[in-house]
N, C-alpha and C positions, 0 to 999 in steps of 0.2 A: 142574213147571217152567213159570214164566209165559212168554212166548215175543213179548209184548205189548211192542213196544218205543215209547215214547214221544219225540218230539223236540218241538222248539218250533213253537209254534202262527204263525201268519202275524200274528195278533194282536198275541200278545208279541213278535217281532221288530219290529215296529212301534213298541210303548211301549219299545221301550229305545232303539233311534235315534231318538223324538222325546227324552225324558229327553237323549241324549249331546247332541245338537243343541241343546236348551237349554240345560244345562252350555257348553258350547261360547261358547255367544251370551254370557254371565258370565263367563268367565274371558279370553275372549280381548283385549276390549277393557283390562281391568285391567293385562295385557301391555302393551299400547299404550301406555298412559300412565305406566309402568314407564320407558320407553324414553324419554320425556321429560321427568319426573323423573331419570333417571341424566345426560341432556346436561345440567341443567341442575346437578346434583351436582358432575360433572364442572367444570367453568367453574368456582362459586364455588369448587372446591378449588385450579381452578389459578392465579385472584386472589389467593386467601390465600396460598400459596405463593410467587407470583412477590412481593407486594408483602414478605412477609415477609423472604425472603432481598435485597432491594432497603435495606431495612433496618439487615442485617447489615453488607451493602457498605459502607453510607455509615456506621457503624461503624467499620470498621476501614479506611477509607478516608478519613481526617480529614474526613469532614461531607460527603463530595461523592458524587451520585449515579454512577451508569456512564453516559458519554454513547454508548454504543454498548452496549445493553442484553442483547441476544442477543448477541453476544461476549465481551463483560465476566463477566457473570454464570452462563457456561460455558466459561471459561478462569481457568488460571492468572494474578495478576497480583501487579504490586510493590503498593508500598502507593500508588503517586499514579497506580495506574490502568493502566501501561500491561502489555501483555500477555507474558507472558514463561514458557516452559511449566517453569522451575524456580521459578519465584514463590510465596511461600509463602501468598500468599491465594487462596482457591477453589480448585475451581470450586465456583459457589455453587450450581447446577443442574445437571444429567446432559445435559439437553436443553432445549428452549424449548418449552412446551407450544403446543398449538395449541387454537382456538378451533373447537369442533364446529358453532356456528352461521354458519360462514360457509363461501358456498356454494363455496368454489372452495378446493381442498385446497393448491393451490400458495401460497396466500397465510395460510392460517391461522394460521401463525404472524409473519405480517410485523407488526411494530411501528410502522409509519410512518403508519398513521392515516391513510390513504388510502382512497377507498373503496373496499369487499372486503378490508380488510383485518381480521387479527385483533384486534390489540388500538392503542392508542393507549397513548402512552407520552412523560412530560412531563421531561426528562432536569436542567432545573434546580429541580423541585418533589419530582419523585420519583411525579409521580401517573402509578400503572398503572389503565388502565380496558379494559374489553370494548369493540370498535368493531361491534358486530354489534346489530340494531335489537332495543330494548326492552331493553336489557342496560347500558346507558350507567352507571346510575345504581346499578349496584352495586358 
């Protein structure tokens, strides 16, 4: 019976914690940039959406946008707009999404294009934009 018991050398516990360490240094950052690609996923999804259902409004709203955006477009309404919670149009959203690039959570979803605010929002064109910097132009 061999009686010779063998464990890890101080060597080898050495090469596998530099190996994990350097794994480590490779995957972590790819994370990182993970996390900025998804705000920025985010956002264009919730352009396409808000401008989409902005769309539909002034469809079946004889050609007129909602002049009260965040209201309008998550309530009930008649067909000339005003609000009324047996209304057989909408709600066109659940919620008013909010804008992840702006730095203050109380205002991310504000529409009034003020600054800090989240989005800008043009009630006799119909244009929805991001109000958060470098984002204007999509």
């Amino acid at each position: 019976m061999n009686t010779n018991k063998r464990g890890f050398t101080l060597v080898e516990v050495l090469w596998v914690i530099m190996f994990l360490g350097l794994l480590a240094g490779i995957v972590v950052p790819q994370f990182a940039d993970a996390t900025g690609d998804a705000k920025m996923s985010n956002l264009t999804k919730n352009l396409q959406q808000v401008r989409a259902q902005l769309q539909l409004y002034k469809l079946e709203h004889n050609g007129n946008y909602p002049s009260d955006i965040k209201i309008q477009l998550t309530s009930r309404t008649d067909e000339d707009g005003t609000i009324d919670p047996i209304g057989v149009l909408g709600p066109y959203l659940k919620f008013f999404p909010d804008n992840r690039y702006v730095d203050n959570p109380a205002k991310s979803d504000a529409v009034d294009g003020n600054p800090g605010d989240g989005w800008k929002y043009d009630a006799a064109t119909g244009e929805f934009t991001a109000n958060s910097t470098g984002h204007e132009d999509l």
